[in-house]
C-alpha positions as CSV (number, residue, x, y, z in Angstrom):
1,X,-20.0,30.1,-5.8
2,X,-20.0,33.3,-7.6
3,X,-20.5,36.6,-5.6
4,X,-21.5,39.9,-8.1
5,X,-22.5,42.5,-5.6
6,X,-25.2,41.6,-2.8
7,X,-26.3,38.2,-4.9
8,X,-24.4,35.0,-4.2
9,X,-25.1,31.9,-7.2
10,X,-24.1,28.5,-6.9
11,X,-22.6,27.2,-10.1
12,X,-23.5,23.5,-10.7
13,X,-20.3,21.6,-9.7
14,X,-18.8,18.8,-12.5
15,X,-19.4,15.6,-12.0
16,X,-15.9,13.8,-11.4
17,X,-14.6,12.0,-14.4
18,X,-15.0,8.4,-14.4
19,X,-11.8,6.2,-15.3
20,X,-12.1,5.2,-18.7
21,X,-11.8,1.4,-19.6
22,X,-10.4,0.1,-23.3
23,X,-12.0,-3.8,-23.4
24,X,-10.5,-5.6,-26.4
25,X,-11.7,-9.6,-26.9
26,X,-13.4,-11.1,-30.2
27,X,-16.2,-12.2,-28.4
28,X,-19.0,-10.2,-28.1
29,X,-20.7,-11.9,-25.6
30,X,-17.6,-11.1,-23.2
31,X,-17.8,-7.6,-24.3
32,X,-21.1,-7.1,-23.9
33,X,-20.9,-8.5,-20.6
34,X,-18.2,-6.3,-19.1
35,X,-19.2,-3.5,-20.7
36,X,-22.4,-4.3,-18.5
37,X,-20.3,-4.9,-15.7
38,X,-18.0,-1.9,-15.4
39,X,-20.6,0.6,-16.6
40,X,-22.8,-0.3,-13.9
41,X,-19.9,-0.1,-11.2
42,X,-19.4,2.9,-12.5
43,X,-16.6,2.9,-15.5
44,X,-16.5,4.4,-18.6
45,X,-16.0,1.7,-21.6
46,X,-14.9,1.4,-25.0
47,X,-15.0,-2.1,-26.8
48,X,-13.1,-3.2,-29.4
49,X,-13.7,-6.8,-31.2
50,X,-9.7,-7.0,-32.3
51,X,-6.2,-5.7,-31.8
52,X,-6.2,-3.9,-35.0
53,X,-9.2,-1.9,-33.9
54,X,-8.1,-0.7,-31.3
55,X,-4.6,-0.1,-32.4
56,X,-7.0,1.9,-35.5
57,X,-9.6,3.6,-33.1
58,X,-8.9,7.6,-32.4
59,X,-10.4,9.0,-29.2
60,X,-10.5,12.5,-27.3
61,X,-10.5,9.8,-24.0
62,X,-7.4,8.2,-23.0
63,X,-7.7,4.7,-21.1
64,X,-6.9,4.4,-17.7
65,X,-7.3,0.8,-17.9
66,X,-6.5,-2.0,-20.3
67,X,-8.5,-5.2,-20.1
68,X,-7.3,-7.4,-23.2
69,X,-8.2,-10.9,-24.3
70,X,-5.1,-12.8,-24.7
71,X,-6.3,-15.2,-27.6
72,X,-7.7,-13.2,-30.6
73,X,-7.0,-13.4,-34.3
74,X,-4.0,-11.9,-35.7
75,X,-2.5,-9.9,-32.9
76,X,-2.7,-11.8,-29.5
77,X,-3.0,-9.5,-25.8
78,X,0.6,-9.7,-25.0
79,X,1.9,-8.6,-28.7
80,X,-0.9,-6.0,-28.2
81,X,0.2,-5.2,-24.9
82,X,4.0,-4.7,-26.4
83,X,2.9,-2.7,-29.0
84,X,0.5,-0.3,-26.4
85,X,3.9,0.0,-24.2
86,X,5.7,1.8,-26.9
87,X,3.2,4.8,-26.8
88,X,1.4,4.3,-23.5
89,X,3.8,3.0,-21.1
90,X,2.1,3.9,-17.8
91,X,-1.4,2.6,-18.0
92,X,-2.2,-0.6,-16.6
93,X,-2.7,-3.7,-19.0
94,X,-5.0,-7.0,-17.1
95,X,-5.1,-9.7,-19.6
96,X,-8.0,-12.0,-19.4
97,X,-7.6,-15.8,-20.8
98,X,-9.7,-19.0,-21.0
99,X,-6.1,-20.8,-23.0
100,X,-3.7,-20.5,-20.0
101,X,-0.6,-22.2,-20.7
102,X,2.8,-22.9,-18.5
103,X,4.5,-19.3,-19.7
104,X,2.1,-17.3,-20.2
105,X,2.6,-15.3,-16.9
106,X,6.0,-14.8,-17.7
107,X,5.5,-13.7,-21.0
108,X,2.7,-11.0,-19.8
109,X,4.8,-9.2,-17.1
110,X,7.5,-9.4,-19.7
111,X,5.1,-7.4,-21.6
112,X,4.5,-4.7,-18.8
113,X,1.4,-6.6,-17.8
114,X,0.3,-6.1,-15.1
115,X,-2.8,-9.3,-13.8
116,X,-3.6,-12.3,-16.1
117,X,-6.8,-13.2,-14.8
118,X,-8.4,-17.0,-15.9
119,X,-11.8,-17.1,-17.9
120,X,-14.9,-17.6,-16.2
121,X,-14.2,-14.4,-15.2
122,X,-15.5,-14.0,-11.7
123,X,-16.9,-10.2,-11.4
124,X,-15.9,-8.9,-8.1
125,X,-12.6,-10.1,-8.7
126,X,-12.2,-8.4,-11.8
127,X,-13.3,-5.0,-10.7
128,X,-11.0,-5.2,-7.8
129,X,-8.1,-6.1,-9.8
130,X,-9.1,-3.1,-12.4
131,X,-9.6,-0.4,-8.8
132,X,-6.3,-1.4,-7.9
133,X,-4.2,-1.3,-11.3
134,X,-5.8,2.1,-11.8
135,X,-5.0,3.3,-8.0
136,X,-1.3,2.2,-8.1
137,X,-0.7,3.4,-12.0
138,X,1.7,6.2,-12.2
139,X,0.4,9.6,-12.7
């Protein structure tokens, strides 16, 4: 509120930010589908179909939340993940995979990752996992 003499005016209060999530997979049937997903729970979303892309892409928003693809041509989600680290240590990396292997959870927290969650990706389970990393990131 803004009081000027004998008249009181509301001012229109700003709507909170919503935490921004960077999706990266060559798929775009799984992009589309969690762009879907965490837009309508309430997320803001940026896709990108490779590694490079996103490692390329310039933006004014900064992500609170990482969800990569761990097998994608060229530069896989953990080398990804590394590389993010050196600029961008703080914000929570999930790595999503339908190729798990016997070392591949090792390698990912090795990386500073944080979830390695198993394709089909079940949705509730997901957006939990992304709530959390985002609550428990440093600020």
């Amino acid at each position: 509120m803004i009081e000027t003499g004998s008249h009181t005016r509301r001012l229109p209060m700003a709507a909170p930010a919503r935490p921004v999530v960077y999706v990266v997979d060559d798929d775009d049937a799984v992009l589309g589908s969690l762009r879907f997903l965490l837009e309508t729970d309430g997320f803001a979303v940026r896709t990108f179909r490779s590694a490079t892309a996103l490692l390329n892409a310039t933006s004014s928003s900064r992500a609170d939340c990482y969800v990569i693809d761990y097998k994608m041509p060229g530069i896989n989600g953990i080398d990804l993940a590394g590389r993010l680290r050196q600029f961008d240590a703080d914000t929570p990396v999930i790595l999503i995979t339908g190729y798990p292997d016997g070392n591949i959870s090792a390698r990912a927290a090795a990386a500073g990752i944080k979830e390695v969650i198993l394709k089909p990706l079940l949705d509730e389970n997901l957006l939990k996992r992304i709530r959390s990393a985002i609550q428990d990131r440093p600020r």
